[in-house]
N, C-alpha and C positions, 0 to 999 in steps of 0.2 A: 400334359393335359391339353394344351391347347394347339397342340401338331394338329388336332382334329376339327377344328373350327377357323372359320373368316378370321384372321388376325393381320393381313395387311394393311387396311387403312387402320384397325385399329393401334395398329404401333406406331403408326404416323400422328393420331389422334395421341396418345397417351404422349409422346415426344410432344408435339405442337402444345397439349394442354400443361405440362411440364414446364414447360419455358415462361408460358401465360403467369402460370402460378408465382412461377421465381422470379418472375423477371416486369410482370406487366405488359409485356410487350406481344404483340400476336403478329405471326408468322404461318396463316394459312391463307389457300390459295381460294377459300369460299368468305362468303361475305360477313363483315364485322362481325353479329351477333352468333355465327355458327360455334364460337370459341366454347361459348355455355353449354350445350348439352355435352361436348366431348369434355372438357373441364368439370362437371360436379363429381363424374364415380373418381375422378383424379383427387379430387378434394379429400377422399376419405382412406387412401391408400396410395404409398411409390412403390408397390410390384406390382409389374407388368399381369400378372396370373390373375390378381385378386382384383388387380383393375377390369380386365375383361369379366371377370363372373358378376360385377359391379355395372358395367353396363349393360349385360344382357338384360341383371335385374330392372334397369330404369329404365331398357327400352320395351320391356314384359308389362312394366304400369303405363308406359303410354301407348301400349298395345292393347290394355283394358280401357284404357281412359277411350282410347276412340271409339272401340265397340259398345263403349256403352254410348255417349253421343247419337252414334247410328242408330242404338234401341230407341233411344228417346226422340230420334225422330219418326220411328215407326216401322223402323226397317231391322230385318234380321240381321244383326253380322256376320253373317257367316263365309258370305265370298272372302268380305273383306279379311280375317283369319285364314280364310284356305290361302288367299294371294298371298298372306306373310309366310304363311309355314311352307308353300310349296316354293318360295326363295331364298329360305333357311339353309344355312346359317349367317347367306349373303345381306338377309335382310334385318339380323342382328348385330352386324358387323360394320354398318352405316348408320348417320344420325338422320337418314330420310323418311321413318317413322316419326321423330319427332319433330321436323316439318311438316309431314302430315296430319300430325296431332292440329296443332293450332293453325291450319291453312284450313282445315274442317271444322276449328273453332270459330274462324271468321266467318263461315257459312252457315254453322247454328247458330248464333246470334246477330244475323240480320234482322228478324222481326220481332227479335228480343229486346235487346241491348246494342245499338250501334255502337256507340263505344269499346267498352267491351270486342265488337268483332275487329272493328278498326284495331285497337290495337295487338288484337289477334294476325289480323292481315299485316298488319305492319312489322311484324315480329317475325313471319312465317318468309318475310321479301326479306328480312335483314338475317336470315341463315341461310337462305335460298334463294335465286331469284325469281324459280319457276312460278312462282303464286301470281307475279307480275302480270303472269299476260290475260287472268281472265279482267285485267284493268279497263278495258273497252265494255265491257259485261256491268259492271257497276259503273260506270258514265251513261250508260242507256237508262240502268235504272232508275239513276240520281234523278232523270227526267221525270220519270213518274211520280218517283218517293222522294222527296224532296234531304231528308234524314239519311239517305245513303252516300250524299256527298262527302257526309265523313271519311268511308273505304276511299274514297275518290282522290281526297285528300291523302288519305294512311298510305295510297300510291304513290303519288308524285315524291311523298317522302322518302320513303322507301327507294325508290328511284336515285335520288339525292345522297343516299347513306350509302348503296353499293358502289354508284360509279362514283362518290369521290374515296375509296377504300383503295389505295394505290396497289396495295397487294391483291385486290381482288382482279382489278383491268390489265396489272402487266403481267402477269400470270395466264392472264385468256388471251389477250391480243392477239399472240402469235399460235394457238392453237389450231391443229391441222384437223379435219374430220376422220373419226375412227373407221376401223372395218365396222361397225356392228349398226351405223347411221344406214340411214334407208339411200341416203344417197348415192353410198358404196353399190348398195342394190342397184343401183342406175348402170353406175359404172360397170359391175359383175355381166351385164345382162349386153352391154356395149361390148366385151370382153377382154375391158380393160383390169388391169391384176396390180394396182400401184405397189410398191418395196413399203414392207411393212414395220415400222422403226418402233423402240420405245421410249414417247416424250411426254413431258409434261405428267408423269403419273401414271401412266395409262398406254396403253398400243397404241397407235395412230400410222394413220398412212403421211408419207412423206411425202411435202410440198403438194398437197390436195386440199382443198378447200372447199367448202362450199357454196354455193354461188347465190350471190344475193337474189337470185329471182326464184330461184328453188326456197330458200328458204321465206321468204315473203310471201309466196305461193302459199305452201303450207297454211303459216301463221294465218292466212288472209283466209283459208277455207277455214279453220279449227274457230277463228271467231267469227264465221258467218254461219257456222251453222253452231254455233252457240246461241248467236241473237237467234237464228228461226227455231228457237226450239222453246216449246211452254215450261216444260218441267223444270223447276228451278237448277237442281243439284245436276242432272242431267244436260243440260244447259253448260254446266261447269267443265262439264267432260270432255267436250271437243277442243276448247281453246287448250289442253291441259291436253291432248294428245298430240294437236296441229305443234305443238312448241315440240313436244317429244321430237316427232320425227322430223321435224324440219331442222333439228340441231343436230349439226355436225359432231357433235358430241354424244355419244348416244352410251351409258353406261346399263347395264342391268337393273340394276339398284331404280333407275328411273320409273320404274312400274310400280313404285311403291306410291308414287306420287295420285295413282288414278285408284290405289286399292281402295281408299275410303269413299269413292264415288260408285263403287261397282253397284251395291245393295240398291242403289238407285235407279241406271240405265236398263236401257232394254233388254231383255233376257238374250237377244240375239247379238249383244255389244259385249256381253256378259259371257256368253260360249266362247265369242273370240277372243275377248280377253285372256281366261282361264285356259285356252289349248296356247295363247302364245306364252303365258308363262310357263307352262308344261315344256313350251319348246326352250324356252331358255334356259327352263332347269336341264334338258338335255346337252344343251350345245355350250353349258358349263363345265361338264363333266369333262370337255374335250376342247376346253379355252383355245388352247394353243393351236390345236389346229385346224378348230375354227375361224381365230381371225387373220390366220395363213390360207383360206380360201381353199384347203381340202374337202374334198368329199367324201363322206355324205355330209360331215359337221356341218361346211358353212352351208347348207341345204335347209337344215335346222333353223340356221339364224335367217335366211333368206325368206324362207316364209313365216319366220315369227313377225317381220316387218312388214310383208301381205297380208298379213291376217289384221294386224293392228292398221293399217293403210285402208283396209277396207272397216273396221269401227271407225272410223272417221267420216265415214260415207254415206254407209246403210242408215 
C-alpha cells in the first residue's frame, strides 16, 4: 500500500517516535518539541502501514484547522490547500504543516490573546526553528504595542530550548549546502558543478558551504522589507522567504512554511509562488537528476528559486 506514498522521513519519524515512546529518550535531528507531532499516530499503533494512514489523518485535521483560521481572518483558503495538494504526498509525509498550524496560530492571536499566540510561537520555534526569524518583526512592534513583548519574550526562549538541544547543533554544525539552495544557483551560473554526496539525510554538495555574507544578505533583505511593508500577515512573508533562500539547506517540504501566508500577499507574490511550486512538483518527479545538475530537470529547480528570488523583491 504504501510503495505509493512519501514514506521516507516517515520511517525515520515512526523509528525516532518508537524509541521516544520505549525509551524517553529523543534522538532527532530537529528541535526538542518536534518529537510530538511525529509521536501521537505512534501512540495509537506499532505497524508501520497503520502508522502512516494515522498521520495522514492528523496531518488532514491540521490541514482543516488552518483553513479555517485563514476563513476567520477573512480570507479564502484556497491557495493555501492548492499549495498542500500540489506537494502531495510530499506534504503529507513531513510534520511542516503542523508547524504551520500554530506558527499561523501565533499570528491570529496577536490582537486577540497574547498569550495564547506566545505560546503558540513558542511552540512552533521548539519543532522548528524557522518561525525565529520573523523575531526582529515583533521587537518593532513591542514598540508600539506594548503587549507584544510577550512573542518577544516566547523568542528569546525559544532561542534558548533549540541551541541548548545537543542533538539539534551537532547534527547541523557540520552541514554542507544542498543542490536545491539558491546559492548552488550562484554557483551553477559561475559554472561550478560541486560532487554531489549523500549526508546528513539528505543530498548535499561536498565541502560547500554557504557564506556568511550570502546568507546575512538574504536574511537582512527578507526583514527589511518585512518592516516596510503595512500589511500585517504580508509583512510575515518576506522574513519567512529571506530565511528560505538564504539557507544552505533548502528542502521542498520548505514551501509549506509560506503556504498559510499566500491568501494574504499580493496576487503577483501569489502567481510566483503557485508556478514555483508547480516547478518543484516537476523537478520531483526527476529528483535524482535534478540534484545531479542534468538538464532540462535542474532547469526546473533553477528557476523555481528565480521565481521565489524575485517574491522577495517585487
Amino acid at each position: 500500500m504504501y510503495k505509493f506514498i512519501e514514506t521516507w522521513d516517515l520511517w525515520h519519524y515512526f523509528n525516532n517516535a518508537s524509541t521516544f515512546i520505549q525509551t524517553r529518550k529523543i534522538h532527532t535531528e530537529y528541535p526538542v518539541m518536534a518529537i510530538l507531532p511525529i509521536s501521537i499516530p505512534r501512540l495509537f499503533t506499532t505497524d508501520f502501514a497503520t502508522y502512516i494512514l494515522y498521520y495522514y489523518a492528523f496531518t488532514f485535521l491540521c490541514v482543516l484547522a488552518t483553513s479555517w483560521l485563514i476563513h476567520k481572518e477573512g480570507k479564502h483558503p484556497w491557495l493555501y490547500i492548492l499549495m498542500v495538494a500540489l506537494l502531495f504526498p510530499l506534504s503529507f509525509g513531513v510534520f511542516d504543516i503542523f508547524v504551520g498550524l500554530f506558527f499561523f496560530l501565533s499570528l491570529f492571536y496577536i490582537n486577540k490573546n497574547v498569550i495564547v499566540g506566545s505560546l503558540s510561537y513558542l511552540f512552533a520555534i521548539s519543532i522548528k526553528l524557522y518561525p525565529l526569524v520573523i523575531l526582529p518583526i515583533f521587537l518593532l512592534l513591542s514598540i508600539k504595542k506594548r503587549t507584544i513583548v510577550t512573542y518577544v519574550l516566547a523568542g528569546i526562549i525559544g532561542v534558548g530550548i533549540v541551541f541548548s538541544d545537543t542533538n539539534f547543533t551537532s547534527f547541523h554544525k557540520d552541514r554542507t549546502a544542498q543542490p536545491e539552495s539558491l546559492y548552488m544557483n550562484v554557483l551553477y551560473l559561475k559554472g561550478e558543478r560541486p560532487e554531489v554526496i549523500y549526508s546528513h539525510n539528505a543530498m548535499a554538495l561536498k565541502d560547500v558551504y554557504t557564506p556568511l555574507y550570502f546568507t546575512i544578505g538574504l536574511l537582512t533583505l527578507g526583514v527589511l522589507r518585512g518592516l516596510l511593508t503595512p500589511s500585517f500577515f504580508q509583512r510575515m512573508y518576506y522574513p519567512l522567504m529571506g530565511f528560505i533562500l538564504a539557507n544552505g539547506v533548502f528542502s521542498p517540504q520548505y514551501l509549506l512554511w509560506i503556504a498559510p501566508l499566500l491568501p494574504f500577499v499580493k496576487k503577483r507574490i501569489q502567481v510566483l509562488v503557485i508556478s514555483a511550486t508547480l516547478l518543484t512538483t516537476l523537478y520531483l518527479g526527476y529528483y535524482s537528476q535534478t540534484v545531479h545538475f542534468e538538464a532540462p530537470y535542474y532547469l526546473f529547480l533553477f528557476l523555481r528559486n528565480i521565481l521565489l528570488f524575485i517574491s522577495l523583491v517585487v
